[in-house]
N, C-alpha and C positions, 0 to 999 in steps of 0.2 A: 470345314466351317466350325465344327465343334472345337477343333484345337486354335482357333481364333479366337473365339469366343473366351476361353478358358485364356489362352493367352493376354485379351482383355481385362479379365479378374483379376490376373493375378497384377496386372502392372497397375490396377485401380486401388488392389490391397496395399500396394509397394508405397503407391501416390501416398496415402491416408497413413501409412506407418509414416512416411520420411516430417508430413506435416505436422502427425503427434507429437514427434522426437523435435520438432522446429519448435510447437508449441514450449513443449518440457523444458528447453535451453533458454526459450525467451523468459520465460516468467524465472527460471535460477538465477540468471543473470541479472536482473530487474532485482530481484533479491539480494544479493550477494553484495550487488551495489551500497545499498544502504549502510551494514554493518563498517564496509570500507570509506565509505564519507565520513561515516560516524566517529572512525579511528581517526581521520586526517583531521577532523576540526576538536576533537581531545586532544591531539596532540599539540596545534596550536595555543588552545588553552594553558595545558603544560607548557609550553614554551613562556609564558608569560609568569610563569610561576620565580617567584625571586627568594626561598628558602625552600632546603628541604623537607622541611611541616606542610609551607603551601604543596609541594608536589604531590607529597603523600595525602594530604586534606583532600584533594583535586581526584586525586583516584581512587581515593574511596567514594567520593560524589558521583565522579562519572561510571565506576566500574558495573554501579547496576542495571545503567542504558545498556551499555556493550550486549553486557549476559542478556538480557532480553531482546535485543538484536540475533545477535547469534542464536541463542533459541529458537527465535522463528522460524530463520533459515533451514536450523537444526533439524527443526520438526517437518519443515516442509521435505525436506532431502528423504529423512526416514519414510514418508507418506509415499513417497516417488518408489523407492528399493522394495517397503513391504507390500506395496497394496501393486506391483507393475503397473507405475504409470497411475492410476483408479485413488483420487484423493477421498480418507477416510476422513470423518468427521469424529471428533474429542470432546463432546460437550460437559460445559459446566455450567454452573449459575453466572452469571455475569454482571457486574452495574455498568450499562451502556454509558456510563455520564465520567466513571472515573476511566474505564479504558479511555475513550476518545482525550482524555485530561493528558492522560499517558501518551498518546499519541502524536500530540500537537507538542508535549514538551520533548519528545524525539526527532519533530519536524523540525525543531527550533535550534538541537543540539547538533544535526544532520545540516542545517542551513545557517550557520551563524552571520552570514550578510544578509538576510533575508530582511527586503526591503517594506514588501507587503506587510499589511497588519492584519491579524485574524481576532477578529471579533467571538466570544462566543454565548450564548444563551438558554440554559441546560433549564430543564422542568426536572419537577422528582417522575422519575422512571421505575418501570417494574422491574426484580430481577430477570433475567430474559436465560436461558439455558441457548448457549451456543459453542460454536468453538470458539473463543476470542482469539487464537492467533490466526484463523484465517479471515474472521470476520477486522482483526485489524492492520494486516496483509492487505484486503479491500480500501480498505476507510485511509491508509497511510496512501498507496495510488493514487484513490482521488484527487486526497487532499496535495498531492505532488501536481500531480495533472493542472489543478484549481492558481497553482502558484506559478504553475509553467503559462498560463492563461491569464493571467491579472496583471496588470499593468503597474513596474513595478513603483510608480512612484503618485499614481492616484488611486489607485485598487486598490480594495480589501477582500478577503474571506470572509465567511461570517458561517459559524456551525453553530444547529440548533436543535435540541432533542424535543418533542413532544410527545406526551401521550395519551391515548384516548382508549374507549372503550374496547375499540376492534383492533388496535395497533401501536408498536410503541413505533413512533417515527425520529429517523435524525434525516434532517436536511442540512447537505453541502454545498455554499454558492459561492461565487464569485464576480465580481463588477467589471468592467470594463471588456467584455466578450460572453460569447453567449455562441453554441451549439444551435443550428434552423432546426426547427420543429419537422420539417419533411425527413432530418439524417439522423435524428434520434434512434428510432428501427434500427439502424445498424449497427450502433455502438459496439453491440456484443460479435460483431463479425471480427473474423479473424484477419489480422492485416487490413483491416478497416480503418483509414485515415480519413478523421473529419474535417475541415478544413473550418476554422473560427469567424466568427463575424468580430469586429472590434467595434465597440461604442465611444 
């Protein structure tokens, strides 16, 4: 009974590593993605370039999305190797209002058919001490997520920072669908697919 039992643990440990290791691939891969979209619609950009000033203009514009692309990935990979697996936090000051600015002009550089329009409505914000690349790691899913859910030809985004006494707030919405209030709870489960209501 004892080597049962033990034999139990251990195929429970096995279970919980293989899902960690599942976790870890999903979210690189989720990442990895980005930088490589991001090259294919540079590239097309360059395609349209009709001197070799315009090319060279073109890549010095584009080349500091790339870098900060790749950096995240970057950083995220190193978090993976040094910490095994255990994500470390880098904080610094931050203005939530010019990241997110950042963000939404790599959403646009990443989606150059992007149909949907994103509204946005920024308050002055406190500096906030955080990580920014994983906090915009977050904020770029979302806002992916929001665009995969908006309809693309009457939808909008619409991102908005507030803040008050107890909290600096950003709100991410989107029209045309909308998450049930009963499957919200689940959001953070893992392989948890929520199924959209369309308006």
């Amino acid at each position: 009974e004892q080597e049962s039992l033990a034999q139990l643990e251990k195929e429970k440990a096995t279970r919980q590593t293989m899902e960690a290791i599942a976790q870890t691939v999903q979210m690189v891969s989720h990442d990895v993605r980005k930088p490589l979209s991001m090259t294919h619609s540079i590239m097309e950009i360059l395609s349209s370039a009709k001197t070799p000033e315009d090319v060279c203009k073109l890549i010095q514009e584009c080349k500091p999305d790339l870098e900060r692309a790749f950096q995240t990935v970057n950083g995220f990979l190193s978090d993976l190797i040094l910490a095994g697996g255990h994500i470390s936090l880098h904080k610094k000051d931050t203005d939530i209002n010019e990241l997110l600015k950042s963000i939404i002009h790599d959403l646009k550089l990443s989606h150059p058919k992007l149909e949907q329009k994103i509204t946005v409505e920024f308050s002055e914000m406190q500096t906030l001490s955080l990580d920014s690349f994983k906090i915009m790691r977050a904020f770029t899913n979302i806002l992916n997520n929001a665009i995969q859910a908006t309809n693309r030809t009457k939808g909008y985004i619409a991102v908005k920072t507030k803040q008050t006494k107890e909290a600096s707030i950003v709100t991410i919405s989107n029209t045309t669908s909308f998450i049930p209030e009963n499957k919200i709870s689940k959001l953070f489960e893992y392989k948890y697919r929520v199924t959209l209501i369309e308006t």
